[in-house]
C-alpha positions in Angstrom: 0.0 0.0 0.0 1.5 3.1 -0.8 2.0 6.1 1.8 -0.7 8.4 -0.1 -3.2 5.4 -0.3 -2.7 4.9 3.6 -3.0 8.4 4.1 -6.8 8.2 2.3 -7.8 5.0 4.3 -7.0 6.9 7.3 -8.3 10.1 6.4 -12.0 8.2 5.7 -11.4 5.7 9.0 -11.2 9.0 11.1 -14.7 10.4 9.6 -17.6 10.6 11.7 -20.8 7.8 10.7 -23.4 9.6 8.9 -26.5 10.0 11.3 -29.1 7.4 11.4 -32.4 9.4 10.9 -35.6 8.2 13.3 -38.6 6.6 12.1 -40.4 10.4 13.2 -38.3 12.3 10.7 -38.4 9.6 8.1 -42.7 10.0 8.1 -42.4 13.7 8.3 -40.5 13.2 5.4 -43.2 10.8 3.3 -46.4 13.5 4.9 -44.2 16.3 2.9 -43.7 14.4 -0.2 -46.8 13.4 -0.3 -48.3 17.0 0.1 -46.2 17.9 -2.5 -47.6 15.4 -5.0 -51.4 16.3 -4.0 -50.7 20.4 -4.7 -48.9 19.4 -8.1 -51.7 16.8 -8.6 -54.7 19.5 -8.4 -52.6 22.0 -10.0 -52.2 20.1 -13.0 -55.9 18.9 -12.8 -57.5 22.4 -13.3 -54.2 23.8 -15.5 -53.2 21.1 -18.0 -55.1 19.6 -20.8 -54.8 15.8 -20.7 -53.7 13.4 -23.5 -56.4 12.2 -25.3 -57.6 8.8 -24.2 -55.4 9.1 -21.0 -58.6 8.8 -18.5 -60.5 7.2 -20.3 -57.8 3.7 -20.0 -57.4 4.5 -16.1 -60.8 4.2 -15.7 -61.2 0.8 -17.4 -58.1 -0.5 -15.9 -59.2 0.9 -12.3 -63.3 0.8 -12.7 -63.9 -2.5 -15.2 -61.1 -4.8 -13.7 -62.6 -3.8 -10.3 -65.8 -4.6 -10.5 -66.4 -8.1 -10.0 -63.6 -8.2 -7.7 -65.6 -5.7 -5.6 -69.6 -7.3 -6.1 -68.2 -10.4 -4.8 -66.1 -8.8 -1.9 -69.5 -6.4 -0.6 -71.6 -9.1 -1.5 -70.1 -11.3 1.3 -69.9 -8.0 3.7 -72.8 -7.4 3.7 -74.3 -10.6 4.3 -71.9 -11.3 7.2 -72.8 -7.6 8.7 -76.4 -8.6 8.8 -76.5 -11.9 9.7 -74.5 -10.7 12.7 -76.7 -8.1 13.1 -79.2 -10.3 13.3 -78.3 -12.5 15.8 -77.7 -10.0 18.2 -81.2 -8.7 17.7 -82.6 -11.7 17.9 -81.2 -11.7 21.7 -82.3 -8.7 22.9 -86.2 -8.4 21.2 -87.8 -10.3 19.0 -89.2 -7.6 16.2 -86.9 -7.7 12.9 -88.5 -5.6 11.6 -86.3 -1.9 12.0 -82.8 -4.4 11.1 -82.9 -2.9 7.5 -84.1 0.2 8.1 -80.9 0.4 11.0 -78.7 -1.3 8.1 -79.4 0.8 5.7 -78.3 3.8 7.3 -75.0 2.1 8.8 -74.8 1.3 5.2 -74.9 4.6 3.3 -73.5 6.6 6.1 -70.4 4.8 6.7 -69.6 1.0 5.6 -70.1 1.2 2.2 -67.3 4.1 1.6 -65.3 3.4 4.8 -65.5 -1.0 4.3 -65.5 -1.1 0.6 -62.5 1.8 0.1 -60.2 -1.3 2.0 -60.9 -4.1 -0.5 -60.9 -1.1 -3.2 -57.2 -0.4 -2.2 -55.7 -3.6 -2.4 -56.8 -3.8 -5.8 -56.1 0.3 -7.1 -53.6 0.6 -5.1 -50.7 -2.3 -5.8 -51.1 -1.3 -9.4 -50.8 2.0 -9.5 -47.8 1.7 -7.3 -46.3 -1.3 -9.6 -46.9 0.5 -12.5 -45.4 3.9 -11.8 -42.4 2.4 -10.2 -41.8 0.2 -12.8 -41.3 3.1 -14.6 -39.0 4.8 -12.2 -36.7 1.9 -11.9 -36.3 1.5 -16.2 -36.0 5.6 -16.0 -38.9 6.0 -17.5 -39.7 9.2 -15.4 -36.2 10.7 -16.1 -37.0 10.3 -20.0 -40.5 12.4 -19.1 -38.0 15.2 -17.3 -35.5 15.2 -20.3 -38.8 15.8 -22.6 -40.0 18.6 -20.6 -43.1 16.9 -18.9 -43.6 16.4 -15.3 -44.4 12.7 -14.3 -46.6 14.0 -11.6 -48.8 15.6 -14.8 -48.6 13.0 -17.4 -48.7 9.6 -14.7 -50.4 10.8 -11.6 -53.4 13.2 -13.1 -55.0 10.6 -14.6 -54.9 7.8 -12.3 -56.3 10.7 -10.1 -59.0 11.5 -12.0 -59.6 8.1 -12.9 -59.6 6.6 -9.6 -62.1 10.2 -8.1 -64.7 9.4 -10.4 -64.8 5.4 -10.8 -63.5 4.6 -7.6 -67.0 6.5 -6.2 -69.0 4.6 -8.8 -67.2 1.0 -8.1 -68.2 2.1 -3.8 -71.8 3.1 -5.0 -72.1 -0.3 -6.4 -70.6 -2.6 -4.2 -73.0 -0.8 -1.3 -76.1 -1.1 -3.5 -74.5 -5.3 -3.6 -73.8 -5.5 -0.1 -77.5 -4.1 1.1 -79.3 -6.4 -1.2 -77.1 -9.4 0.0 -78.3 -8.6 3.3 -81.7 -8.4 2.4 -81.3 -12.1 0.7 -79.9 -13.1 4.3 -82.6 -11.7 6.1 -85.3 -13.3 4.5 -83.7 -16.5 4.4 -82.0 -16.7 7.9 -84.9 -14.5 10.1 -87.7 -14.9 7.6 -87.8 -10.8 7.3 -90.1 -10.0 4.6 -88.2 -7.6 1.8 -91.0 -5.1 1.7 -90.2 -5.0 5.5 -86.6 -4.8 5.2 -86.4 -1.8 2.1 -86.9 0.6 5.0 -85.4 3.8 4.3 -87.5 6.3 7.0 -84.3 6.6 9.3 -82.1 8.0 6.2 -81.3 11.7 5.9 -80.1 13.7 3.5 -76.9 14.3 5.9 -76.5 10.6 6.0 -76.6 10.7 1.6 -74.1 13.6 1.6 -71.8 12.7 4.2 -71.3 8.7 2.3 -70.9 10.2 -0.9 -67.8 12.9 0.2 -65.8 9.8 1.6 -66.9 8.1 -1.5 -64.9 11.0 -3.4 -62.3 11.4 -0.8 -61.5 7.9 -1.1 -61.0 7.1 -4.4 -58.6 9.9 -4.8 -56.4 9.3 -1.8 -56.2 5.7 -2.9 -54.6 7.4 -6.1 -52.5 9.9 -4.6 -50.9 7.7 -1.7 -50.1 5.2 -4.2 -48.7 7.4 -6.9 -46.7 9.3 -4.4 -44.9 5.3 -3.3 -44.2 4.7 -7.1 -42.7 7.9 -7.6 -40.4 7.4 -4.7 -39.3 3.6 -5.7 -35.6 3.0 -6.1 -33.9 -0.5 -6.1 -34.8 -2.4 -9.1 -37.7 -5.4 -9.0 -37.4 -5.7 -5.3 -37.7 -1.9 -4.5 -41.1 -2.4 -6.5 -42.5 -4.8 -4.5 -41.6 -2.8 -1.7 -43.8 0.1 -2.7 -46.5 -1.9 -3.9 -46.7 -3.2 -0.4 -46.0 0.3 1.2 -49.2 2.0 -1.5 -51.3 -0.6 -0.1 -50.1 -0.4 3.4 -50.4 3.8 3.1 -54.0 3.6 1.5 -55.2 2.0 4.1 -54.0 3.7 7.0 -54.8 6.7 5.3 -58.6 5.6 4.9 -58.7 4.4 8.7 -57.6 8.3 9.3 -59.7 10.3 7.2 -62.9 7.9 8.2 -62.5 9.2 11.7 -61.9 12.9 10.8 -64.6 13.0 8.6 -66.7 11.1 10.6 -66.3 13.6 13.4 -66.6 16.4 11.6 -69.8 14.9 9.8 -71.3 14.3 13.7 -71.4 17.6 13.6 -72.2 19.7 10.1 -74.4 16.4 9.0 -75.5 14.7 12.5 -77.1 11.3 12.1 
């Protein structure tokens, strides 16, 4: 080894270790990023023409491909919920007869956006996240810089739009499924007549509005959480997988968060 070699090793032996950085400033981090992505998001929305047929394919590949996916899913929801619902009634009195009207408001108000918005984010959510880091990791995104055009604008926007508008149809539907599951189970399980379960007199037009804004909020946090992981993937195949699983992960916590905020909020602008 020669003496200016030596003098190098030592020179970068006697430097102090980088400093680790906590989990507090790595989240701070992601909640900044992420803010950043949902201001260029919405600025690009209402500034920025889109490419022609760009929306239009996000909303087949995150409406269509859903769909069954999410029948089935609220289909089975719904006829657990009321089954369950109806055994616990069963205990206390024995008049069925306010279980749909009570389920129907549960229903609209809250489980259809809150419940459904899970399933909907394992499903929007990995592949939003797969696809836009896949792109990252071949430098697909860098070629999009070089060209002049934010990724943010041409990937994000309209997955965004896509996943506002047919993410709140997709939850619409797979409520309308999981009430008329439940309606199926009640006959068949508490012989409820249907007539006697399609009772809508405890639903308000707070309950209406207040289910179809989470419905909305939803579907395009879903897209923005996601995106916001795919942008940020680095590490080849695996770093993918890793922000698939963090999208998901993120979507979720993020819909567990906003359900409780809005729901607050809601007790109070839209009471029940």
């Amino acid at each position: 080894m020669t003496e200016a070699a030596a003098q190098t090793l030592d020179a970068a032996t006697d430097e102090p270790p980088l400093p680790k950085r906590s989990a507090l400033t790595d989240m701070l981090g992601e909640l900044a990023d992420l803010w950043r992505v949902t201001l260029d998001t919405l600025f690009y929305t209402f500034n920025h023409k889109r490419e022609k047929g760009a929306v239009i394919t996000q909303c087949y590949a995150i409406g269509n491909r859903s769909l069954f996916f999410m029948v089935v899913t609220m289909g089975f929801i719904g006829a657990i919920v009321v089954y369950q619902i109806g055994i616990q009634t069963a205990r206390i009195i024995p008049d069925m007869s306010l279980v749909g009207a009570t389920y129907v408001k549960l229903l609209i108000r809250d489980l259809a956006a809150s419940v459904g918005a899970m399933p909907l984010a394992t499903r929007v959510g990995a592949g939003i996240a797969a696809e836009i880091g896949s792109m990252v990791v071949t430098e697909q995104t860098d070629a999009l810089r070089m060209s002049a055009a934010d990724p943010v604008d041409y990937l994000v926007v309209p997955r965004f739009l896509a996943s506002v508008l047919m993410g709140t149809s997709i939850l619409l539907i797979g409520g309308a499924v999981a009430y008329f599951a439940g309606m199926l189970i009640c006959n068949l399980s508490f012989d409820v007549n249907p007539y006697v379960y399609m009772n809508f007199s405890m639903v308000t037009s707070g309950d209406c509005i207040l289910g179809f804004i989470k419905c909305l909020v939803y579907g395009g946090t879903i897209a923005l959480v996601s995106s916001q992981r795919g942008l940020r993937t680095f590490g080849g195949s695996e770093g993918v997988g890793r922000a698939t699983t963090e999208a998901v992960v993120g979507s979720l916590f993020a819909i567990i968060t906003l359900n409780l905020i809005m729901s607050t909020i809601g007790n109070f602008l839209l009471p029940a």
